[in-house]
Every structure is written in C-alpha cells, then in structure tokens.
C-alpha positions in Angstrom: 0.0 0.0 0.0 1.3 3.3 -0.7 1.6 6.5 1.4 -1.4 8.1 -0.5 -3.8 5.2 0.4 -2.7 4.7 3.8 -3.0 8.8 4.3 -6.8 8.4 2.5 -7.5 5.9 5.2 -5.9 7.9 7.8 -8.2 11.0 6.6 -11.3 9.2 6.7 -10.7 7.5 10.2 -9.6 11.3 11.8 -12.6 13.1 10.2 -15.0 10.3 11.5 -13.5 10.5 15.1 -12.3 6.6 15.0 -10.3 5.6 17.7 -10.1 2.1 17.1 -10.6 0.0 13.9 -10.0 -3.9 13.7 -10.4 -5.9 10.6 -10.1 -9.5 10.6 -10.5 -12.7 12.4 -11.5 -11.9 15.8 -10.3 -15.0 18.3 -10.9 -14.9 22.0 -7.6 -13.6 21.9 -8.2 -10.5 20.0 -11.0 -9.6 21.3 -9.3 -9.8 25.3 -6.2 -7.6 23.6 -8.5 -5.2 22.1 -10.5 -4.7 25.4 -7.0 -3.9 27.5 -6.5 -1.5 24.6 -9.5 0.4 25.3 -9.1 0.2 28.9 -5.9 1.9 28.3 -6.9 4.6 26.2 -10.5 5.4 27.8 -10.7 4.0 31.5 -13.4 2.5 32.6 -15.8 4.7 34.2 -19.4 3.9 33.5 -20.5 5.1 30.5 -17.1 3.4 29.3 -18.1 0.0 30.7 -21.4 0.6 29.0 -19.6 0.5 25.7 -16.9 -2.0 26.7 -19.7 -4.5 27.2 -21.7 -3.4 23.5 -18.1 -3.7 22.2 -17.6 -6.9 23.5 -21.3 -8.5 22.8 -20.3 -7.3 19.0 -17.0 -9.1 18.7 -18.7 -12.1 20.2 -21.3 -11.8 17.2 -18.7 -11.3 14.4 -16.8 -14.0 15.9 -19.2 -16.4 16.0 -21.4 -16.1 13.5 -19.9 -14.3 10.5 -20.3 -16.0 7.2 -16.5 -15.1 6.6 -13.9 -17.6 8.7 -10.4 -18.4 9.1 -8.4 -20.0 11.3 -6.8 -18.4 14.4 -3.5 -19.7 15.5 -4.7 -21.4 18.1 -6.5 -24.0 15.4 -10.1 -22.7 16.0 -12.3 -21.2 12.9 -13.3 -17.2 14.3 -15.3 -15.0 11.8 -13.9 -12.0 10.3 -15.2 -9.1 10.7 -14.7 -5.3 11.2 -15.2 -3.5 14.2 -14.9 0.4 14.8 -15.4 2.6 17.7 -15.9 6.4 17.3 -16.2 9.2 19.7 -18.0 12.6 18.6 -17.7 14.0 21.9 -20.9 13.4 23.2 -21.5 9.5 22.8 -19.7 6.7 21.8 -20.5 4.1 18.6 -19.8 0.7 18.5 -19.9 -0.4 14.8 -19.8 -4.0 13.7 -19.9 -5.9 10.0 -19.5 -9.4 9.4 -20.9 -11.2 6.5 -23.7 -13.2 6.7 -24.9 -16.0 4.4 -28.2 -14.6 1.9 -30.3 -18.1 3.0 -30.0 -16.7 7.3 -30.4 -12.8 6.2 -34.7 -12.4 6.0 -34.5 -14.2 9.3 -31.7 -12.3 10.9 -33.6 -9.0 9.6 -36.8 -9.9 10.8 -35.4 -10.5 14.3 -33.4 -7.6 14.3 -37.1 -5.5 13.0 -38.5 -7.3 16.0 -36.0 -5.9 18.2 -36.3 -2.1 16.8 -40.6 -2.6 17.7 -39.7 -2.9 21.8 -40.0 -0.6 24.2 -37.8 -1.1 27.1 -40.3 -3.1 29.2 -41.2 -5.1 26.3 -37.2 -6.1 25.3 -36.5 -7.2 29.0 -39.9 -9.2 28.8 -38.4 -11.0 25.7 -34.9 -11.3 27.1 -36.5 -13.2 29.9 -38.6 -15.4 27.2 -35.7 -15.8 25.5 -33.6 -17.1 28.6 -36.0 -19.7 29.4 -36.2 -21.5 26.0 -34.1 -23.3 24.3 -31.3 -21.3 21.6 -32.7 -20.4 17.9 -31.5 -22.8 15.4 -27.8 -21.8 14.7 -27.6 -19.9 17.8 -23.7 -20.9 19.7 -25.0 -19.5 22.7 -28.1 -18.7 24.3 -29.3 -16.8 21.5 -29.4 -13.1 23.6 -26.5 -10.9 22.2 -28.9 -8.9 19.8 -31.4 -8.5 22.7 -29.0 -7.8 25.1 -26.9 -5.2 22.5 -30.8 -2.9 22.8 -31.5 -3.1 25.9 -28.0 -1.6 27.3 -27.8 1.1 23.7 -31.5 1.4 25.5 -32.9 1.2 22.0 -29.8 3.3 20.4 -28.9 0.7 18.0 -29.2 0.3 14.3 -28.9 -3.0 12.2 -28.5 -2.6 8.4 -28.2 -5.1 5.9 -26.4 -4.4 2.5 -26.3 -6.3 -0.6 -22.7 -8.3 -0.8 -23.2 -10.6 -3.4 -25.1 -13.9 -4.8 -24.2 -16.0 -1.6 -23.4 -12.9 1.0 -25.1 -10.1 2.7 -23.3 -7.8 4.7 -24.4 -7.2 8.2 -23.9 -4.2 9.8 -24.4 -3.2 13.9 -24.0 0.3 15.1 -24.8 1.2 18.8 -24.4 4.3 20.4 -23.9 5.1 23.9 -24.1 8.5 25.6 -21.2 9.8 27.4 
C-alpha cells in the first residue's frame, strides 16, 4: 500500500473521530487484547463499561457467527469481521460488520425489526422469554447478544443489511452510547 492510500484511510478514520478499527479474524484472543486496549486509552468509568460491554457483545457476534472464517493460530475457525469505535464527543459508537450468508439474512432481519418494535419493558420481557427457552436454530450461545446489545444502547442501536453478493449479505451493527 502506498503513502497516498494509507493517508486516504488515515483522513477518513480522523474526520469520523475513529479511535479504534479492527479488521479481521477476531479470536478470543483478540478480542481480550483489544479490550485492555480500550481500557488503556479510555478507562473505565461507566459510560465506558457501558460500551466496553456493546463492544464486547459485538465481537462475540462477528466471531461467531460471521459468514467469513479463518483459522486463528490457536487451530479454532473465528469469523472476520470489522469493528470500529468512534467518539463525537458526546456518545460513543460501537460499529460492527461481518458477513452473513443470503439463506440466514430475511430471518436475521426480521429478528433484528423485532427488536427495533420494543420498548424497554417489552425487550426485557423477551430477554426473559428468550432465557427460558431453548437457543434459535444456529444460535452458539443462548441466542441473547442482539437483545441484550438494545436493551443496554436502551434502543440506540441500528442493524442494516447491504447487498454483498449472490451468496453474501453484509451485516452491519452500530450502537451508540451517551457519554
């Protein structure tokens, strides 16, 4: 890469306030190093912690569940993804993308609709629902990452879905937290 791209890129990550940007495989590993790196940049009061634990709930969803793999160098498959955290000043946003496979996308965007319809008494009624039945098909966990992602943005939280190609859509995540 030359100087001029790497400046372009530089430009764009300074005039949208980035102060972190991670693309790639995202192992346990990277996700523990890039949480001491915010930790060491922002400290961890409690809007901070708010956003550590969006950050984290997002690099648990690219990790597990994008399309997009590879293998980390401990010998386990992690999805690739992109994560970026910005600061305007007055809130934080936690930005994820991963790809997703076209056949899972209607039923990923339906439950991510579902999610945008709640008010807050409403999500923690479904979180509770959710915790007492068994994990959606394809789920690696307990299927509440999404859920739990809304109800700490308290509803600041937008899911966007882009057209990637004939087997791919990319999924996108931004949350925003309020200093």
């Amino acid at each position: 890469m030359l100087a001029q791209e790497i400046l372009q890129h530089y430009s764009v990550a300074k005039s949208a306030q980035i102060l972190m940007m991670f693309k790639g495989g995202l192992s346990q590993n990277i996700v523990v190093d890039l949480g001491s790196l915010l930790q060491n940049r922002l400290g961890f009061d409690v809007k901070v912690r708010r956003m550590f634990g969006i950050f984290v709930e997002l690099a648990q969803n690219v990790k597990n569940y994008s399309a997009e793999t590879e293998i980390a160098s401990d010998g386990s498959e992690v999805g690739v993804g992109i994560l970026i955290l910005a600061d305007s000043g007055t809130h934080y946003s936690v930005n994820s993308g991963n790809l997703v496979l076209n056949v899972n996308a209607e039923r990923l965007k339906a439950q991510c609709d579902h999610l945008q319809t709640l008010d807050k008494a409403a999500l923690k009624a479904y979180h509770e629902e959710r915790i007492e039945s068994d994990p959606p098909e394809g789920s690696k966990g307990a299927g509440l990452g999404l859920i739990e992602i809304t109800m700490k943005t308290g509803g600041n939280v937008r899911f966007d879905f882009a057209p990637y190609d004939e087997n791919f859509t990319f999924f996108s995540i931004t949350a925003t937290v309020e200093k």
